[in-house]
N, CA, C and O atoms as a CHARMM CRD file, in Angstrom:
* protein
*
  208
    1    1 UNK  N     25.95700  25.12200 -13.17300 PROA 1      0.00000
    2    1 UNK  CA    26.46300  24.20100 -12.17100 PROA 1      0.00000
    3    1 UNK  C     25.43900  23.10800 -11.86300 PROA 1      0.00000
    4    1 UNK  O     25.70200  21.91700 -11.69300 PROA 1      0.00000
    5    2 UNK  N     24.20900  23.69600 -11.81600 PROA 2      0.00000
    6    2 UNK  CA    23.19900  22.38900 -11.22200 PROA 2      0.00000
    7    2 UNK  C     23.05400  21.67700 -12.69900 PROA 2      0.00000
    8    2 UNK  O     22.78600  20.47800 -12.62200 PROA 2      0.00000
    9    3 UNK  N     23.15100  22.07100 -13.68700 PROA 3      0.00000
   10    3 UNK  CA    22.64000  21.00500 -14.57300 PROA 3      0.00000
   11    3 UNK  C     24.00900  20.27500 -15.15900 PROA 3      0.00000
   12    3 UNK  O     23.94600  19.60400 -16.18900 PROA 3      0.00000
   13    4 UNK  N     25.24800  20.45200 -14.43500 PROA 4      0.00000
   14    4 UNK  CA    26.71400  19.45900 -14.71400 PROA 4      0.00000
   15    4 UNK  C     26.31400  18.70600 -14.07400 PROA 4      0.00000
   16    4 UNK  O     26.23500  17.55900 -14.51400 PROA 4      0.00000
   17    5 UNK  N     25.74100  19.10100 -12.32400 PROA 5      0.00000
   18    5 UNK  CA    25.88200  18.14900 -11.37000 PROA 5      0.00000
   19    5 UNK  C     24.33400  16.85800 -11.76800 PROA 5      0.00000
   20    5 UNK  O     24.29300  15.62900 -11.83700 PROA 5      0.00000
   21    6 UNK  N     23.22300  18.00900 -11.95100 PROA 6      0.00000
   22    6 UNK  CA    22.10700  16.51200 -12.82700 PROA 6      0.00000
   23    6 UNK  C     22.11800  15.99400 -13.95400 PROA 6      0.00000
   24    6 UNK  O     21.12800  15.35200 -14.30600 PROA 6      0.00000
   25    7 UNK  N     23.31300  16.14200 -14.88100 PROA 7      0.00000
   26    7 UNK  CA    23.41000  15.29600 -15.61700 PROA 7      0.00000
   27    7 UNK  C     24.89700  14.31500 -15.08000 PROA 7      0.00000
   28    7 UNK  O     25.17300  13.20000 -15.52200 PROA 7      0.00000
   29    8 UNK  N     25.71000  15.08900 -14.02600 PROA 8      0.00000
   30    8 UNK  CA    26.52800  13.47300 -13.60400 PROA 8      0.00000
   31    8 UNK  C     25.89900  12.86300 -12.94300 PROA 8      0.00000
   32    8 UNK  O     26.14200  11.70300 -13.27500 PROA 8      0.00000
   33    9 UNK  N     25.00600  12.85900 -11.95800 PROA 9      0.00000
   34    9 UNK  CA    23.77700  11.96000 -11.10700 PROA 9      0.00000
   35    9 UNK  C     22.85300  11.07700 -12.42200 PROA 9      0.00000
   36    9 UNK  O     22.62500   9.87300 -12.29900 PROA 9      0.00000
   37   10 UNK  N     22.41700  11.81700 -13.56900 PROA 10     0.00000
   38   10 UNK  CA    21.49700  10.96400 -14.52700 PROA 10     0.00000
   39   10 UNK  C     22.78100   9.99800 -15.12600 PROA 10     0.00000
   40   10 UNK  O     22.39600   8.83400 -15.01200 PROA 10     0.00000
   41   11 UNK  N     23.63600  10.01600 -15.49500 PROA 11     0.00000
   42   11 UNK  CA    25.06400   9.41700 -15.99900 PROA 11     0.00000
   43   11 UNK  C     25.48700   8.21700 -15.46100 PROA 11     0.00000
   44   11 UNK  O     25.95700   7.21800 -16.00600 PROA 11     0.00000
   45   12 UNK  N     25.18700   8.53500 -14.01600 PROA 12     0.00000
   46   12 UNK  CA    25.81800   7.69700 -12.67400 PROA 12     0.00000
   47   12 UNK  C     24.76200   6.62500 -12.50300 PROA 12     0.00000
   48   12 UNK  O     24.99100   5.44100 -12.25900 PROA 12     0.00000
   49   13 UNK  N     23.74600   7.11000 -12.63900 PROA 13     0.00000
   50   13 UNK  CA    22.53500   6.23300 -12.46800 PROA 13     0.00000
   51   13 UNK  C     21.94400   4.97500 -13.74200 PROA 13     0.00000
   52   13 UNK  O     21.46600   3.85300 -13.57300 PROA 13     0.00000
   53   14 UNK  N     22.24800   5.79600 -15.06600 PROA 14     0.00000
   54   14 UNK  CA    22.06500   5.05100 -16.41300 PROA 14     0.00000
   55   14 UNK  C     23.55500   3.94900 -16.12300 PROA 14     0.00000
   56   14 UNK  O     23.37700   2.73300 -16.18100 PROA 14     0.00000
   57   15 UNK  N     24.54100   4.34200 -15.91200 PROA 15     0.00000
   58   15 UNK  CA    25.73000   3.47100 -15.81500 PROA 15     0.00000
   59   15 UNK  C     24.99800   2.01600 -15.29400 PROA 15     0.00000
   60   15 UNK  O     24.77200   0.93800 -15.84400 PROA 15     0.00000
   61   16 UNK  N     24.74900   2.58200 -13.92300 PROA 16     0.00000
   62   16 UNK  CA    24.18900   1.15500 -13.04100 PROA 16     0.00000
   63   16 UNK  C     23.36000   0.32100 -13.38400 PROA 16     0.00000
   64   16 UNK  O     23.31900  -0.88300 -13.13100 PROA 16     0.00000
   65   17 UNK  N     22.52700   1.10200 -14.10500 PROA 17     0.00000
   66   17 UNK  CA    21.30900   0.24600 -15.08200 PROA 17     0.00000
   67   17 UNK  C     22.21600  -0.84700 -15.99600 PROA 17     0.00000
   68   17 UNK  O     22.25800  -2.03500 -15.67500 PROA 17     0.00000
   69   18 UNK  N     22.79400  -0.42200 -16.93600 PROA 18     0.00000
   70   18 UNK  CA    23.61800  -1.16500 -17.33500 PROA 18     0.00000
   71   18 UNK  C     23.94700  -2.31100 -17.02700 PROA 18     0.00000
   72   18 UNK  O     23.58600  -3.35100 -17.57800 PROA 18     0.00000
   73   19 UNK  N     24.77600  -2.16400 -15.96900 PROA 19     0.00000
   74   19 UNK  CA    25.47100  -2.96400 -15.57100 PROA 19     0.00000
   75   19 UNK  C     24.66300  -4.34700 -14.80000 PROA 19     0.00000
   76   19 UNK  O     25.04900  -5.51400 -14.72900 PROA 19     0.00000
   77   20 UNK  N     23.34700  -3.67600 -14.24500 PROA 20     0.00000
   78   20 UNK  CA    22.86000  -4.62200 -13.79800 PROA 20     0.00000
   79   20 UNK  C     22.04500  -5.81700 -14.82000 PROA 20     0.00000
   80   20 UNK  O     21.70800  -6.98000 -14.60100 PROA 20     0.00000
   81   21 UNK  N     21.92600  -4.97700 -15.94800 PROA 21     0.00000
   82   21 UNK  CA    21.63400  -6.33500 -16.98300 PROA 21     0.00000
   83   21 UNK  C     22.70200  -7.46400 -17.61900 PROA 21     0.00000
   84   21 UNK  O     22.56200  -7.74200 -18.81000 PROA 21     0.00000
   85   22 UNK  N     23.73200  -8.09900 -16.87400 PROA 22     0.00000
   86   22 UNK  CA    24.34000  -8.53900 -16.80800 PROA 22     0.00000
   87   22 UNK  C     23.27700  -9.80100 -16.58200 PROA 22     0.00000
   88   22 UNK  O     22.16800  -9.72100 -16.05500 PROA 22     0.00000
   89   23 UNK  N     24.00900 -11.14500 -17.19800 PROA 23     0.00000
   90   23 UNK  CA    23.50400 -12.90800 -16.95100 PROA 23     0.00000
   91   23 UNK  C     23.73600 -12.97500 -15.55700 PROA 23     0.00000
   92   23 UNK  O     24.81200 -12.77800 -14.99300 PROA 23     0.00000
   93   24 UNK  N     22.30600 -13.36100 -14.87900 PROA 24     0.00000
   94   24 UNK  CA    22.42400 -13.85700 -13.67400 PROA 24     0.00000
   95   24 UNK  C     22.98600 -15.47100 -13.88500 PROA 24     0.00000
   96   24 UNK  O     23.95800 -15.88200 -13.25100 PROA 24     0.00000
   97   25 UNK  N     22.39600 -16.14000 -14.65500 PROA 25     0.00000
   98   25 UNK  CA    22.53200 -17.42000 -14.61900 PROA 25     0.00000
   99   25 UNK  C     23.13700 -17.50400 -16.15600 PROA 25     0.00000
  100   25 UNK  O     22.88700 -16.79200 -17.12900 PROA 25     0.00000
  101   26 UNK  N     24.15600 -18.80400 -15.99500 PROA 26     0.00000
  102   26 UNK  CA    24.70800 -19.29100 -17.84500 PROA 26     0.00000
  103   26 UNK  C     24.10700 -20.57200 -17.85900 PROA 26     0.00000
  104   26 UNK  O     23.43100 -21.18000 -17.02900 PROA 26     0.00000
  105   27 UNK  N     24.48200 -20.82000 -18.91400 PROA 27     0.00000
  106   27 UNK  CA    24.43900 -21.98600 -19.14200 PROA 27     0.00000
  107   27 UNK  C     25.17400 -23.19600 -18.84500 PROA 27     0.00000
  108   27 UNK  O     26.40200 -23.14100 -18.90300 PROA 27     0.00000
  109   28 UNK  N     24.62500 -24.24000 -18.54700 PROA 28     0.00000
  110   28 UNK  CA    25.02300 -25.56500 -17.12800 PROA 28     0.00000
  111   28 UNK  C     24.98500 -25.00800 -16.28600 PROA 28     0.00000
  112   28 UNK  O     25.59400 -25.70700 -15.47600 PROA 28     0.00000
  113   29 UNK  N     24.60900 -23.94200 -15.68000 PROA 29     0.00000
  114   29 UNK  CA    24.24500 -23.69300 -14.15900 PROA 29     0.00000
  115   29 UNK  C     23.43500 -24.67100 -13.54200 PROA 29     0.00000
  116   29 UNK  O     22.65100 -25.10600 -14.38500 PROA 29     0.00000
  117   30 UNK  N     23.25200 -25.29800 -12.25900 PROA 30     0.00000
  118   30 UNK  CA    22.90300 -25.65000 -11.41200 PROA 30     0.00000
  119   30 UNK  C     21.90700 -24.74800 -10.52600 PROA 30     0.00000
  120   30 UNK  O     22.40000 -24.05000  -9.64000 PROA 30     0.00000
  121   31 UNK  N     20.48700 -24.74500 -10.74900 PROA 31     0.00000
  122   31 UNK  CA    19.57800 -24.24100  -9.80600 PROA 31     0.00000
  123   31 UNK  C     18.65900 -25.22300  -9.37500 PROA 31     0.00000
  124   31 UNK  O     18.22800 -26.26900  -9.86000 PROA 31     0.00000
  125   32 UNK  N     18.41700 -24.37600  -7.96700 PROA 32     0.00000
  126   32 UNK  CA    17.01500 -25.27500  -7.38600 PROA 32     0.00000
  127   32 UNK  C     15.54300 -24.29800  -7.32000 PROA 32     0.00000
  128   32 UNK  O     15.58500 -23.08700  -7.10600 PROA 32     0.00000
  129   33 UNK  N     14.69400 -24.80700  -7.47000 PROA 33     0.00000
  130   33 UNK  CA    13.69800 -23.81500  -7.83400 PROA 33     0.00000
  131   33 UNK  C     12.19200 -24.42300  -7.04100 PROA 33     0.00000
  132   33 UNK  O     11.39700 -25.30400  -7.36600 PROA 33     0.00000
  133   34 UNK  N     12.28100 -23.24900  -5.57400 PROA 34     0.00000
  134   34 UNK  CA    11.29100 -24.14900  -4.67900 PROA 34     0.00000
  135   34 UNK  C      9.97500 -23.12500  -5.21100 PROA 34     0.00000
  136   34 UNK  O     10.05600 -22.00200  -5.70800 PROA 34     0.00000
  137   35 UNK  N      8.52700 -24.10000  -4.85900 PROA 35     0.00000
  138   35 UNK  CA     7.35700 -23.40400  -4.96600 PROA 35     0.00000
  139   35 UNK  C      6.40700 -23.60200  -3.78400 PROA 35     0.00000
  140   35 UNK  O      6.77300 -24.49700  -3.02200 PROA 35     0.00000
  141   36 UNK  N      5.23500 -22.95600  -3.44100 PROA 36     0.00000
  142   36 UNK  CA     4.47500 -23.65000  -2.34200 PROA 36     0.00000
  143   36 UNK  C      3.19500 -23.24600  -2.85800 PROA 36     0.00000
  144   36 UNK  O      2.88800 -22.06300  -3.00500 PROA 36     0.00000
  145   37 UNK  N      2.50400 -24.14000  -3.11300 PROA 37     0.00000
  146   37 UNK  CA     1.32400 -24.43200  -3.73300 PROA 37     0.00000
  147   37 UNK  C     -0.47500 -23.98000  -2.94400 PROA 37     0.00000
  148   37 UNK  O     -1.38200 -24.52500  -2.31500 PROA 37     0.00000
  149   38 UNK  N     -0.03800 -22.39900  -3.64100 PROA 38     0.00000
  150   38 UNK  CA    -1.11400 -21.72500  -2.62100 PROA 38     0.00000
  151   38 UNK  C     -2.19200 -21.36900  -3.98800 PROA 38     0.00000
  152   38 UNK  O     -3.31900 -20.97500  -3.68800 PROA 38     0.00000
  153   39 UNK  N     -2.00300 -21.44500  -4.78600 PROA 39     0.00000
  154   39 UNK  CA    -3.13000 -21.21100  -6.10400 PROA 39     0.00000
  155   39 UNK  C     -4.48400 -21.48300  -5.52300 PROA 39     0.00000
  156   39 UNK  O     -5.14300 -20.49100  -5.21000 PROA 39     0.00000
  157   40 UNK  N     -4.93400 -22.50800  -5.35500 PROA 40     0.00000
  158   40 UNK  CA    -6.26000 -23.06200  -5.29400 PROA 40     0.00000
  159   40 UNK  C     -7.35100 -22.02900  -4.92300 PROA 40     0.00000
  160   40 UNK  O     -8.43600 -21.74200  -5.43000 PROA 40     0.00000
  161   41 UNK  N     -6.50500 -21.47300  -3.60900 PROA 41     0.00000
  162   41 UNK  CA    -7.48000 -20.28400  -2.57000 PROA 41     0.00000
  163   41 UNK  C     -7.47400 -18.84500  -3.51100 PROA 41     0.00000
  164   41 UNK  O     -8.47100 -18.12100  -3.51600 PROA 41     0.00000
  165   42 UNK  N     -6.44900 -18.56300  -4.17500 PROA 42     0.00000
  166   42 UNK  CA    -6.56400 -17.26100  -4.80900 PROA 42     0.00000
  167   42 UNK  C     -6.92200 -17.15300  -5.66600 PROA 42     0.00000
  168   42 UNK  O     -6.38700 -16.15600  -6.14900 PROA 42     0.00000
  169   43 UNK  N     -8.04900 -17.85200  -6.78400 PROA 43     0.00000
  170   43 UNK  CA    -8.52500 -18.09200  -8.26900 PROA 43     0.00000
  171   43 UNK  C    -10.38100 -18.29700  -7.56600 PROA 43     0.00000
  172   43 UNK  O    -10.75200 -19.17000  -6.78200 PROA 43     0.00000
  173   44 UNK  N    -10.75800 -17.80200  -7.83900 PROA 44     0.00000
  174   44 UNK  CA   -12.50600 -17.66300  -7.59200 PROA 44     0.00000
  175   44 UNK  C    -12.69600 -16.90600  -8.81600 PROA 44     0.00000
  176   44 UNK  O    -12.02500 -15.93800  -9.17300 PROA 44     0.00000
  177   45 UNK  N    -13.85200 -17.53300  -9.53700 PROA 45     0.00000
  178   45 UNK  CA   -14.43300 -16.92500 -10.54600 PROA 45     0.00000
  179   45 UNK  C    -14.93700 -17.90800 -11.30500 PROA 45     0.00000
  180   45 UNK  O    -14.61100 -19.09500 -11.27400 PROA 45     0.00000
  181   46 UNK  N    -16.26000 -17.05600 -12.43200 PROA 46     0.00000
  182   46 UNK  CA   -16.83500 -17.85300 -13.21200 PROA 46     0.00000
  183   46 UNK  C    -16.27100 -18.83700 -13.96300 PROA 46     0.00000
  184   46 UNK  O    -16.26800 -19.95200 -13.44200 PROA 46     0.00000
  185   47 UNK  N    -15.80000 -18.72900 -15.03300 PROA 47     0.00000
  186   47 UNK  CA   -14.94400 -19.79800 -15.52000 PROA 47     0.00000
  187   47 UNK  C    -13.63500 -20.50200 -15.18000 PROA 47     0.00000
  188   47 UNK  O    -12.95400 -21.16400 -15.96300 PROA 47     0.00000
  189   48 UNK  N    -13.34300 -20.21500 -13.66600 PROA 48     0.00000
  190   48 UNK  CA   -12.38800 -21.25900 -13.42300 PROA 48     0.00000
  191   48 UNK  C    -12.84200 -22.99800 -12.72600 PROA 48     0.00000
  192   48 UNK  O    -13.66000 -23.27000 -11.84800 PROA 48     0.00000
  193   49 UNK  N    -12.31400 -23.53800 -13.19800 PROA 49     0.00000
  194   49 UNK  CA   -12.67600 -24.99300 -12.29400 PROA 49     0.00000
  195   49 UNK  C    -11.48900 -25.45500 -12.05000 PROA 49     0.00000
  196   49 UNK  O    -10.52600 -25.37600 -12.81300 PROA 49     0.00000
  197   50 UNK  N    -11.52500 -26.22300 -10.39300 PROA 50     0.00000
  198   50 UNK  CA   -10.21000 -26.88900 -10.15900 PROA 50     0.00000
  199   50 UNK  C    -10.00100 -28.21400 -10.67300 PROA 50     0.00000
  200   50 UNK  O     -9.05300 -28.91300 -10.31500 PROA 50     0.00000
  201   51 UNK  N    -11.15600 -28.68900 -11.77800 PROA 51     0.00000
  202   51 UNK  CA   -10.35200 -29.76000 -11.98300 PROA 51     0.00000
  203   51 UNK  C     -9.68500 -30.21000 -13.39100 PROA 51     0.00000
  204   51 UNK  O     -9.60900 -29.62100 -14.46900 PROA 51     0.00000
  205   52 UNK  N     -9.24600 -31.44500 -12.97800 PROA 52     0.00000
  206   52 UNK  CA    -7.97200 -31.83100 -14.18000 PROA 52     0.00000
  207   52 UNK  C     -8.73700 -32.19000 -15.28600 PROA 52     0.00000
  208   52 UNK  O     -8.18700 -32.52800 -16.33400 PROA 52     0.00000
């Protein structure tokens, strides 16, 4: 009995996986894609330099 019921719970669970790899986005979609420009402060170290 317990190993019908953990393999319909492992079953139930692989299903969802599935399904969630579905295309979020197609093609000609329309997105906006915001950023906020916090890099500078979180990069310290020998070979980095901030400039261009």
């Amino acid at each position: 009995m317990k190993k019908i019921f953990l393999l319909t719970v492992v079953v139930s669970l692989l299903t969802g996986l599935l399904n969630a790899q579905d295309a979020v986005f197609s093609k000609g979609d329309k997105v906006l894609n915001l950023g906020l420009g916090l890099g500078n402060s979180l990069y310290h170290g020998r070979y980095y330099t901030g400039q261009i």
